[in-house]
C-alpha positions in Angstrom: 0.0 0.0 0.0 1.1 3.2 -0.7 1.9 5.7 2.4 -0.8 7.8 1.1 -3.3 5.5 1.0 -2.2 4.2 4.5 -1.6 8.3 5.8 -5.7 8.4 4.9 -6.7 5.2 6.5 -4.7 6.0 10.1 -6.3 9.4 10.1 -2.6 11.4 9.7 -1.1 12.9 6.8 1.2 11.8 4.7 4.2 13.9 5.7 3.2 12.3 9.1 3.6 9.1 8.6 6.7 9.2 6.5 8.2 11.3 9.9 7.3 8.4 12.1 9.1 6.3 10.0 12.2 7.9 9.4 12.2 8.0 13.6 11.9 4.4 13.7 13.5 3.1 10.2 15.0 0.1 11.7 11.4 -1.3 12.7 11.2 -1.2 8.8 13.8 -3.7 6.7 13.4 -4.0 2.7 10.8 -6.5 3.3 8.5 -4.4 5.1 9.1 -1.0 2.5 10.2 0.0 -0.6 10.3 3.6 -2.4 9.3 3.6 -6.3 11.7 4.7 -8.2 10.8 7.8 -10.8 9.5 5.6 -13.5 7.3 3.7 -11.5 6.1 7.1 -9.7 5.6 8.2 -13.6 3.6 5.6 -14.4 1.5 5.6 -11.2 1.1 9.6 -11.9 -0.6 8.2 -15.1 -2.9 6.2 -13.9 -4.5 8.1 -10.7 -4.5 11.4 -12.4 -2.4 13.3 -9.7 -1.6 16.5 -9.7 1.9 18.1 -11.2 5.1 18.7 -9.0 4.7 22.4 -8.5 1.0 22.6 -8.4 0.6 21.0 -4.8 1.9 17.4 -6.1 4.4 14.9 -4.1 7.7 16.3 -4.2 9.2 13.0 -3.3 9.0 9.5 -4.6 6.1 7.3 -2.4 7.0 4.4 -0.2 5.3 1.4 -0.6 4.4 -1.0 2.4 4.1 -4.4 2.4 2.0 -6.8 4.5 4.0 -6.7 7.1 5.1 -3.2 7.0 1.4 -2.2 7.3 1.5 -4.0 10.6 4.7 -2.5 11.8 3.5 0.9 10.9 0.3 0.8 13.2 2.7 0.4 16.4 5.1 3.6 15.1 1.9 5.8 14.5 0.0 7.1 17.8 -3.5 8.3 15.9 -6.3 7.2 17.2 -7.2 4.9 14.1 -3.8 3.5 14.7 -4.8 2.1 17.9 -7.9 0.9 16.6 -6.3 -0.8 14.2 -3.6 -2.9 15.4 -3.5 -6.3 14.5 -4.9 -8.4 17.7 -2.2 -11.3 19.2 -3.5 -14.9 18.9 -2.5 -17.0 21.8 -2.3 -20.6 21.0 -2.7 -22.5 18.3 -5.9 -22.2 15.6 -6.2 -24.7 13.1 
């Protein structure tokens, strides 16, 4: 998912959620995120119409979360939807 996309669903914006990651990078190895490089942004410009850098567009290149990344995230983010959100611990074992 994109940090966007994640940035709406927590309830922060974008520039705060990419914060709180940079404070907790190593909670966040390859695996977990990725940034696109500038012809996958291009291409991703193309297809959800955004606007142009210099009329209120990203300035920087997006990260991109994986499964587990998403799941990380939700314990480096302190909104309120955040909480809510947090994926529950299972104790013992479910067929």
């Amino acid at each position: 998912m994109l940090d966007s996309d994640l940035a709406a669903l927590y309830g922060v914006s974008t520039a705060r959620l990419n914060q709180q990651v940079r404070r907790n990078i190593e909670r966040f190895p390859p695996d977990f995120m990725f940034t696109l490089n500038m012809e996958e942004h291009a291409r991703l410009m193309l297809q959800i119409a955004t606007s142009n850098t210099g009329r209120g567009g990203r300035r920087k290149l997006p990260l991109v979360f994986t499964e587990q990344g998403v799941a990380m995230l939700s314990s480096a983010l302190n909104s309120r939807q955040s909480i809510q959100r947090k994926p529950k611990r299972r104790i013992g074992f479910q067929p």
